[in-house]
C-alpha positions as CSV (number, residue, x, y, z in Angstrom):
1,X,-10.0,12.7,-42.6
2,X,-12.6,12.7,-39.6
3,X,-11.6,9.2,-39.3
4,X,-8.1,9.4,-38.4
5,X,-8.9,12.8,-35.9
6,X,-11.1,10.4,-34.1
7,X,-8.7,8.0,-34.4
8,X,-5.7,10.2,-33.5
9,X,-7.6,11.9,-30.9
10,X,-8.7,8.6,-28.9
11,X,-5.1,6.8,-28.9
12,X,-3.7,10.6,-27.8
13,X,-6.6,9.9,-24.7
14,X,-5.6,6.9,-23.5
15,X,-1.5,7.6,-23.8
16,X,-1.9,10.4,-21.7
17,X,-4.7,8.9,-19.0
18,X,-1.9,5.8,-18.7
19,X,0.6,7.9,-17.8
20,X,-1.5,9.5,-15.3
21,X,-2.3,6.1,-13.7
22,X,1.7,5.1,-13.2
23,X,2.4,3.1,-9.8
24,X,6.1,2.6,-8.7
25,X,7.0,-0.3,-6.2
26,X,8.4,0.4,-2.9
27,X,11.7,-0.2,-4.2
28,X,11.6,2.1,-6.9
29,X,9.9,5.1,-4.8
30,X,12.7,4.6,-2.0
31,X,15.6,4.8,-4.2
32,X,13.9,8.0,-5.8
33,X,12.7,9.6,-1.8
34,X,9.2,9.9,-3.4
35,X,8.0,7.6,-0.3
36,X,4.5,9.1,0.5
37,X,5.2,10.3,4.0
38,X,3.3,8.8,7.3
39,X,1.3,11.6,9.5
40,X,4.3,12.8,12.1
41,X,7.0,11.2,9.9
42,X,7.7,15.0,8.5
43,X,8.8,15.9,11.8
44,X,11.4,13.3,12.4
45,X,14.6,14.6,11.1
46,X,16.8,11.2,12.5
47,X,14.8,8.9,9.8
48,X,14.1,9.4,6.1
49,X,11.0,9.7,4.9
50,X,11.3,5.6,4.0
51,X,12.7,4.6,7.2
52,X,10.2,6.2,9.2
53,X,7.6,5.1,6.8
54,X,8.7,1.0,7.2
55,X,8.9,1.5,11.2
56,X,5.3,3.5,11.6
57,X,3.8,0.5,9.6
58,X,5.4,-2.5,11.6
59,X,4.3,-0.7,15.0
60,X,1.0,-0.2,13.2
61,X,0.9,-3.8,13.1
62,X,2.1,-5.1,15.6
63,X,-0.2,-2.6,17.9
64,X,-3.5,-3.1,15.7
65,X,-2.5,-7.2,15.5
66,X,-5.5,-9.1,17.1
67,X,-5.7,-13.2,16.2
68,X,-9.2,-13.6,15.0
69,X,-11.1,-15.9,17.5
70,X,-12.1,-18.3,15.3
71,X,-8.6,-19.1,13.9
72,X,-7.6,-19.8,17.5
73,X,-10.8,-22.1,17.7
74,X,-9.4,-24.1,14.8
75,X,-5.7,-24.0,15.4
76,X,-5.0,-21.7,12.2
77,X,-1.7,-19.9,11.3
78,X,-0.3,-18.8,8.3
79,X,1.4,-15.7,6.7
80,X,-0.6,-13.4,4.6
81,X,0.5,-11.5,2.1
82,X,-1.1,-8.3,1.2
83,X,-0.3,-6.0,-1.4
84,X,-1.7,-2.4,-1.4
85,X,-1.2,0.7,-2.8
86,X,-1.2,4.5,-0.9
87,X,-3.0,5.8,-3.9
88,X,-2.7,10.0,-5.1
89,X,-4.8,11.1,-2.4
90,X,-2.8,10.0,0.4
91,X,-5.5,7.1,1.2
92,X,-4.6,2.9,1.0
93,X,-6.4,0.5,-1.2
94,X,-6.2,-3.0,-0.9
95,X,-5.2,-4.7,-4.5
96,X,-4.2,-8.5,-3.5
97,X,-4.5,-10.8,-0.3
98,X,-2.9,-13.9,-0.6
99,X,-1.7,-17.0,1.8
100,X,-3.0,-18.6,5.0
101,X,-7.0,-19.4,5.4
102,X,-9.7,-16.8,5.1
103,X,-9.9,-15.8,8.7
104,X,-6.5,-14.9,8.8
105,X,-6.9,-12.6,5.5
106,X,-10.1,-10.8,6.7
107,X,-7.7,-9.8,9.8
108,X,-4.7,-8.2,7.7
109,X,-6.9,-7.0,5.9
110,X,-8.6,-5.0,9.1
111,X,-4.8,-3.9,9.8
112,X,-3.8,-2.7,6.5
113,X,-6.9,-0.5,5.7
114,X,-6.7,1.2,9.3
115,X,-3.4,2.8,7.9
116,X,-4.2,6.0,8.5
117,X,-4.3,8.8,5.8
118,X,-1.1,10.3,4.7
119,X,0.6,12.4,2.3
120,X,1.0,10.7,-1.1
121,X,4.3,10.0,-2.9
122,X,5.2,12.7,-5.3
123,X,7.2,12.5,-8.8
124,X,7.8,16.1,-9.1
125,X,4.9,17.9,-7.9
126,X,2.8,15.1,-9.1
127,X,0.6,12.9,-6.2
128,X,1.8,9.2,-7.1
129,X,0.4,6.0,-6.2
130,X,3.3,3.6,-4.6
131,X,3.0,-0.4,-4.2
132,X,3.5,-2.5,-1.0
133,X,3.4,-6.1,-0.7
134,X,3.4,-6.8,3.4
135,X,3.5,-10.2,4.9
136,X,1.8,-10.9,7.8
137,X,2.6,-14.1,10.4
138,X,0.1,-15.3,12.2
139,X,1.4,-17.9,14.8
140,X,-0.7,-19.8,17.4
141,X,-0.3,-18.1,20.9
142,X,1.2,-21.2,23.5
């Protein structure tokens, strides 16, 4: 009997720490307005939360963007692809880079984790961590 409590107990555990652990794709969090919201993006009442979301982080790139010095040394270019999450506490964490030469990564990767902090994504009243997958072109300057 103190076998299957354990038992029980344990498998009750994990259900209930999965569920706390659920991310939802950009997709998914648009089409339900759980976007986690970008610092001033409150304010905007032209914009959804989404909208303003996807323009703060393409002028976030485009105004952090610097081509690392040794790619231009060696004639590299190349789109990156990272995917990152803006976890429950509003902060971003880096979960894949992918594409392009290593240079060019170390640089979007620079870009994406100065995103600054924001308000997380909720379901409900719940904080939720939502998925991003951002590609990144880096072109030789002429």
């Amino acid at each position: 009997m103190k076998k299957l409590l354990l038992i029980l107990t344990i498998l009750f555990s994990t259900f209930s720490f999965s569920q706390d652990n659920i991310i939802l794709s950009q997709e998914n969090a648009n089409e339900k307005g759980i976007t986690p919201i970008w610092p001033k993006c409150d304010r905007s009442t032209r914009q959804t939360p989404s909208q303003c979301f996807g323009q703060k982080l393409r002028d976030h790139i485009i105004r952090n963007f610097q081509y690392p010095e040794l790619a231009l040394n060696e004639g590299l270019s190349g789109t990156v692809t990272v995917e990152f999450i803006v976890n429950k506490k509003g902060k971003v964490e880096i979960l894949e880079v992918t594409g392009a030469h290593r240079y060019l990564q170390r640089e979007a990767i620079r870009i994406i984790r100065a995103i600054p902090k924001m308000k997380p994504g909720k379901w409900g009243e719940k904080p939720i961590a939502i998925a991003y997958t951002v590609p990144i072109t880096f072109r030789k300057p002429q």
